[in-house]
C-alpha positions as CSV (number, residue, x, y, z in Angstrom):
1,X,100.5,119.9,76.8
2,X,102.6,117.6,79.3
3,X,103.0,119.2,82.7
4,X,106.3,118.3,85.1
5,X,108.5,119.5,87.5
6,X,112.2,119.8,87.6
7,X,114.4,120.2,91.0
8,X,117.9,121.9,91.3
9,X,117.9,120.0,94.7
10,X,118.8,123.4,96.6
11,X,119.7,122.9,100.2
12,X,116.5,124.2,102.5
13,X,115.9,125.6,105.9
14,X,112.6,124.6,107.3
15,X,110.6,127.6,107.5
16,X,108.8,126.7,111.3
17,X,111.8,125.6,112.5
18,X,115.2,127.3,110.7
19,X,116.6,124.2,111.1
20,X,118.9,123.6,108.2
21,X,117.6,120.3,106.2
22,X,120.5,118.4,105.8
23,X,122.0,116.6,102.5
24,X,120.9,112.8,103.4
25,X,117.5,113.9,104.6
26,X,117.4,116.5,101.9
27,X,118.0,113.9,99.2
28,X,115.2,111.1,100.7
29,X,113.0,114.1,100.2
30,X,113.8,114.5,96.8
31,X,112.8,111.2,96.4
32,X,109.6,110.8,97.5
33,X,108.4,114.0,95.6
34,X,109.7,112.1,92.0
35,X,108.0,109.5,93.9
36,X,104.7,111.1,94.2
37,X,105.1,113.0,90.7
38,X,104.8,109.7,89.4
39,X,101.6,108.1,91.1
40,X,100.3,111.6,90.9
41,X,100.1,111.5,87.0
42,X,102.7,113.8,86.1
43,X,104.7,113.6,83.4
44,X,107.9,114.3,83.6
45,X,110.7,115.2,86.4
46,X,113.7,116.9,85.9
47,X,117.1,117.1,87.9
48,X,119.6,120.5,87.0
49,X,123.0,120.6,87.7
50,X,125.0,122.7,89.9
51,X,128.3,123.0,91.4
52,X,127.8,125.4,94.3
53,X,127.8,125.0,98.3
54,X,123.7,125.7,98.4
55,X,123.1,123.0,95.5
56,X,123.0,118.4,95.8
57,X,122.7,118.0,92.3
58,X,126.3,118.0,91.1
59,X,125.9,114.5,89.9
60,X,122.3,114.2,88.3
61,X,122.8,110.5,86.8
62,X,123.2,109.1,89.9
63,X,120.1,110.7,91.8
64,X,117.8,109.5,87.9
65,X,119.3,106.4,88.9
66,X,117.8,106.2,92.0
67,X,114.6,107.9,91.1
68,X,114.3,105.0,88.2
69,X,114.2,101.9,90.7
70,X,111.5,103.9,92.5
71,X,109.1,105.1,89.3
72,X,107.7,103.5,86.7
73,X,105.7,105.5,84.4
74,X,107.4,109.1,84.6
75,X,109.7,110.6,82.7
76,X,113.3,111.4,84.2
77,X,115.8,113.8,82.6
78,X,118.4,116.3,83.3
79,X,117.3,120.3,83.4
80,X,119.7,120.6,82.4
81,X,123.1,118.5,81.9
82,X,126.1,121.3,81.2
83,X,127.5,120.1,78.2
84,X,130.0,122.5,77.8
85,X,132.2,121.2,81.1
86,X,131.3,117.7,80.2
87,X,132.9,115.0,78.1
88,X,130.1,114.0,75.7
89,X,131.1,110.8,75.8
90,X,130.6,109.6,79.4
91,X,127.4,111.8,79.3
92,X,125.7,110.0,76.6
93,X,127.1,106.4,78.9
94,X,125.6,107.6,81.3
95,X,121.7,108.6,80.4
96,X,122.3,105.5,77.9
97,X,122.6,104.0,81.0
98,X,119.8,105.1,82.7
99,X,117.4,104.7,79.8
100,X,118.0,100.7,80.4
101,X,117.1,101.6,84.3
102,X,114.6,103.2,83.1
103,X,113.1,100.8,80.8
104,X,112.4,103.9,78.1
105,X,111.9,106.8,80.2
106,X,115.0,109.3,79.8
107,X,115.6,112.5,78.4
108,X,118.7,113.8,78.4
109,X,118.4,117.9,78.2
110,X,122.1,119.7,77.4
111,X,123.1,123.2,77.9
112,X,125.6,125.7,79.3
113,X,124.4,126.2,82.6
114,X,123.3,129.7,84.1
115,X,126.4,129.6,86.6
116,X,129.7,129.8,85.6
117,X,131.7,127.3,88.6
118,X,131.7,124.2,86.1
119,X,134.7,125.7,84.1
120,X,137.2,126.3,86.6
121,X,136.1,123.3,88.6
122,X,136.9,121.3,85.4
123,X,139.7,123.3,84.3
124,X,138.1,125.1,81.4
125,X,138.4,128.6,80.0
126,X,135.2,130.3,80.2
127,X,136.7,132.5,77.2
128,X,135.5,129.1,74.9
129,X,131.8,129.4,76.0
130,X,130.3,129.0,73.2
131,X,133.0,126.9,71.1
132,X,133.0,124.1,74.0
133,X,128.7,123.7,73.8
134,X,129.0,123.6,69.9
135,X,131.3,121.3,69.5
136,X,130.8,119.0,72.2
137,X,126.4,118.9,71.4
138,X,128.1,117.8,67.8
139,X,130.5,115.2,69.3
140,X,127.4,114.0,71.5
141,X,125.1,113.6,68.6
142,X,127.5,111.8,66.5
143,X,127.6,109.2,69.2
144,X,123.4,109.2,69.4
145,X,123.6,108.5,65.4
146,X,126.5,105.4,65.4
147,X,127.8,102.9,67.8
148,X,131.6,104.1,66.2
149,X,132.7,107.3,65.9
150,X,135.1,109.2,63.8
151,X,135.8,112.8,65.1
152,X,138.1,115.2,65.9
153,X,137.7,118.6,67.5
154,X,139.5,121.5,69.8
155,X,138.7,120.6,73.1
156,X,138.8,116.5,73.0
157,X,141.2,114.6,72.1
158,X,139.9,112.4,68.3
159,X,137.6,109.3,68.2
160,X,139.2,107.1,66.2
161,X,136.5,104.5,65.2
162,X,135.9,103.2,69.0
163,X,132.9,102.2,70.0
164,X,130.8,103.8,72.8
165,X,128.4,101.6,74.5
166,X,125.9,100.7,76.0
167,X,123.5,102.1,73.7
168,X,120.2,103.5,74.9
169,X,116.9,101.2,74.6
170,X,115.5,104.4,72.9
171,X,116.3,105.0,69.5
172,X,117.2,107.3,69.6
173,X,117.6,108.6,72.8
174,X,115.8,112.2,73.2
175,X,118.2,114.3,73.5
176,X,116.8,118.5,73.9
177,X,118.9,122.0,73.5
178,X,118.2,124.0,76.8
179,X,118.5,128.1,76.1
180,X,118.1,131.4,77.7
181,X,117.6,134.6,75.6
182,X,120.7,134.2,72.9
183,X,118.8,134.1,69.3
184,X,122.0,131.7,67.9
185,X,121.0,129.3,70.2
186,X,117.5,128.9,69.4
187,X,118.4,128.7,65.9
188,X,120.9,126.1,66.1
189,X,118.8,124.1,67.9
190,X,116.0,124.2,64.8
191,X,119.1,123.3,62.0
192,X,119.5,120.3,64.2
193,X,115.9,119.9,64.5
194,X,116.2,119.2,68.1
195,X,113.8,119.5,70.6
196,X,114.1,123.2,72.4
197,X,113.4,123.9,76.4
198,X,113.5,127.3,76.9
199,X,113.9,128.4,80.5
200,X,111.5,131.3,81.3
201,X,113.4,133.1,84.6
202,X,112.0,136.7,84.1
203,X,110.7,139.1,82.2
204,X,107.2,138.5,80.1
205,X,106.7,134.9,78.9
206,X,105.0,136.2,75.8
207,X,108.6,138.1,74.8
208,X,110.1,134.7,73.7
209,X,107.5,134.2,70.8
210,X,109.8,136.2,68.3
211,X,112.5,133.5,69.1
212,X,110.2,130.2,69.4
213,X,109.3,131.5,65.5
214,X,113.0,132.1,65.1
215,X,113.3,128.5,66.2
216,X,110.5,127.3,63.9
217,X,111.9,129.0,60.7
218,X,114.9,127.5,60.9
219,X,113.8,124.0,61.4
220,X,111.5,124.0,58.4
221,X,114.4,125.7,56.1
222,X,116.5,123.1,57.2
223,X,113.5,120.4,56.3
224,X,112.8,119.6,59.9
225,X,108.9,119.3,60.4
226,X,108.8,117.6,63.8
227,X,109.9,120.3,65.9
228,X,108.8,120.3,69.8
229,X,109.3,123.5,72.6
230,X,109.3,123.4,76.3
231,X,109.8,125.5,79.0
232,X,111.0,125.6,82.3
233,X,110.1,128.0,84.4
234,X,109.7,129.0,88.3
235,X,106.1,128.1,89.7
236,X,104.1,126.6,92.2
237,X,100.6,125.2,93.2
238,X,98.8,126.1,96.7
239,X,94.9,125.6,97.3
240,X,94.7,129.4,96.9
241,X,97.0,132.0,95.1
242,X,97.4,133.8,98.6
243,X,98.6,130.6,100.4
244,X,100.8,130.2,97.6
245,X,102.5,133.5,96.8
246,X,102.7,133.4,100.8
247,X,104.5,129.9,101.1
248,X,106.9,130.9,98.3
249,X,107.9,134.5,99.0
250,X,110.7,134.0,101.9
251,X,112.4,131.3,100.0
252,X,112.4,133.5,96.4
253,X,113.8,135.9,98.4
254,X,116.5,134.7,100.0
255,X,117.7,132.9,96.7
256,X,117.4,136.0,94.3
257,X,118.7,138.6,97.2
258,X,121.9,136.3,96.9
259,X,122.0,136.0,92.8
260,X,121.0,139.8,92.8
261,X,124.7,140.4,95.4
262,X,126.6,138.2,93.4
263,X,125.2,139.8,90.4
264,X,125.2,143.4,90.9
265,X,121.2,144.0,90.7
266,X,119.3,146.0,93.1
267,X,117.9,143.4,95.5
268,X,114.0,141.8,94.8
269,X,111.3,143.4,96.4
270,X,107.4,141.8,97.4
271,X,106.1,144.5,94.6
272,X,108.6,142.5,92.1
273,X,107.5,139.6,92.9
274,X,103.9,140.2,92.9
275,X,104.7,141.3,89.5
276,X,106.3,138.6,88.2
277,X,103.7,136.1,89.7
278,X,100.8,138.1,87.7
279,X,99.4,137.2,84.5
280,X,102.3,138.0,82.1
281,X,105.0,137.6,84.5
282,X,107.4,134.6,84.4
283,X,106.7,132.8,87.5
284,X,103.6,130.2,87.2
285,X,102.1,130.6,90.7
286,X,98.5,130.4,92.3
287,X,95.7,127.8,93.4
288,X,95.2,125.2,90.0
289,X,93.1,127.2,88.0
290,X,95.2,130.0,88.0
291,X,98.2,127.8,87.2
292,X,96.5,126.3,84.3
293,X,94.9,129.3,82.9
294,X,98.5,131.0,82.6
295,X,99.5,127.6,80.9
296,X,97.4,128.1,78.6
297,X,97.2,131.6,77.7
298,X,101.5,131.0,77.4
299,X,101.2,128.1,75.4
300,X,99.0,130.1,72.7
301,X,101.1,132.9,72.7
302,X,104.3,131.2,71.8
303,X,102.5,129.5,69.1
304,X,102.1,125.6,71.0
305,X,104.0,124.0,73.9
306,X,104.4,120.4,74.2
307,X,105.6,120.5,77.6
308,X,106.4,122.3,80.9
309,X,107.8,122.1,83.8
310,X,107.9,123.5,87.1
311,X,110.9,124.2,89.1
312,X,108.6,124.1,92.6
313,X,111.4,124.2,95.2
314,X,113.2,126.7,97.2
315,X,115.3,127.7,99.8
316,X,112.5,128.0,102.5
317,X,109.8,125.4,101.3
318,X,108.8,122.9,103.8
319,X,108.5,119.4,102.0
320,X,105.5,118.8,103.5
321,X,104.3,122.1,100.9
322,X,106.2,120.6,98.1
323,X,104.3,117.5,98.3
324,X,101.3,118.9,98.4
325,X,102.2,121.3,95.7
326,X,103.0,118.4,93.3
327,X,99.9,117.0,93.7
328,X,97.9,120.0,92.7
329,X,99.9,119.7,89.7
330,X,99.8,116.5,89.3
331,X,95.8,116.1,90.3
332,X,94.3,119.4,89.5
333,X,96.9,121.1,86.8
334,X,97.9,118.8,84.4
335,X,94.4,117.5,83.6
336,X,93.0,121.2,82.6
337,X,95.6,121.6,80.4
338,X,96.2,117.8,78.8
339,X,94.6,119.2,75.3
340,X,96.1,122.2,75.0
């Protein structure tokens, strides 16, 4: 199993201070923990995409970019790119792009985005959901599989025969299927035979197995044999569980007391949390062992993971914690759980 972390690049108040980190020093920070991902042996890191006030990851190629001239071994993808407000196109320019940065090292992760701001801000009907992912992850793949494309669709004006270049130095380029819940999308993703990250945000890990098997199934009918699965999911490493679950508390409150207003759920409680930091709960937190036991146990029940990642920050974690949380995973973690 290959262990990572992946960032939404929310903005953050230092918790000793309540000073408000701001977006220049907030991005610098950002890059010295891909930095120290990378020397400490992790590997992958991830960037989502958001286009809300408490979020600097709007434009994810240009922060791989810069975390690409200062890497060289770790893996650097989005987590994930929203496809369905995108024009396939410029997206596959752009990581094409990158993976010549990055000498190899991109993965480009599509989905359609737990927030729905990316349709109005791009003029889209949110009615078309689900027809703008599908046809725009066909468009996209199209372009993966030839330089010149003929294709026509609802939401994009027709390729003609152009050409769309520059062309990854991977071939192909990995491209992955992000999902939630929705069954449809795990088994579109296994007729495709792409690569599946499913993100893990509540609830019992263990419940996904039914659609990781779903996934499976639908692969091999449709001859596919080299299938992968990763998750993302919320988590964190401290040198004990208590220091942990105590570092990471005020910040996963704030953030899901906002969702939960927005939302219309009750708002979180320490009891909820607690829960979903336990054994079967969704949220990978404690000191390394802990963290790599749950890895494991998770990984067996949904029948083999090939990779995970972390998503470590929050609205009230000091960097200086961050840091030291990725090298726990990095140090500690990822070597416990490298032949799982």
């Amino acid at each position: 199993m290959h262990v990572g972390v992946d960032s939404f690049v929310s903005s953050v108040t230092d918790p000793s201070t309540d000073r408000l980190i701001g977006p220049a020093e907030r991005i610098e920070h950002l890059l010295e923990e891909i930095a120290l991902a990378d020397s400490a042996g992790l590997y992958s890191f991830g960037i989502g995409e958001h286009h809300r006030e408490e979020y600097y990851d709007s434009a994810p190629p240009v922060i791989l970019a810069a975390a690409a001239a200062r890497t060289s071994r770790i893996r650097l993808g989005s987590a994930v790119t929203v496809l369905s407000a995108a024009d396939p196109v410029r997206v596959f320019q752009q990581f094409a792009t990158l993976d010549l940065i990055a000498k190899g090292r991109i993965d480009l992760v599509v989905g359609r985005g737990s927030f729905t701001e990316a349709f109005p801000l791009f003029g889209l009907d949110l009615a078309d959901y689900d027809s703008l992912f599908a046809e725009k992850l066909d468009l996209l793949l199209r372009i993966r599989d030839s330089t010149r494309v003929t294709w026509s669709g609802r939401h994009r004006p027709p390729l003609t025969g152009q050409g769309v270049y520059p062309r990854p130095l991977q071939d192909p380029l990995p491209i992955w299927v992000g999902v939630g819940g929705t069954p449809e999308s795990f088994v579109r993703a296994g007729l495709l035979g792409l690569p599946l990250m499913v993100a893990i945000i509540g609830g019992e890990p263990r419940r996904f197995a039914p659609l990781v098997d779903l996934y499976r199934r639908a692969g091999a009918e449709a001859g596919h044999t080299d299938l992968k699965v990763g998750l993302h999911v919320f988590g964190y490493v401290g040198d004990s569980v208590q220091t942990a679950a105590d570092t990471i508390f005020p910040g996963w409150h704030e953030m899901f007391t906002k969702v939960s207003r927005e939302r219309g759920f009750p708002p979180p409680s320490r009891a909820q949390f607690d829960a979903t930091s336990g054994p079967n709960g969704a949220f990978f937190l404690g000191d390394p062992a802990t963290v790599a036991t749950k890895l494991r146990r998770v990984s067996e029940q949904l029948g083999g993971v090939d990779r995970v990642a972390l998503q470590m920050t929050n609205t009230r974690l000091a960097h200086t914690d961050l840091l030291r949380g990725i090298e726990l995973l990095g140090t500690e973690v990822a070597p416990q759980v490298a032949d799982a």
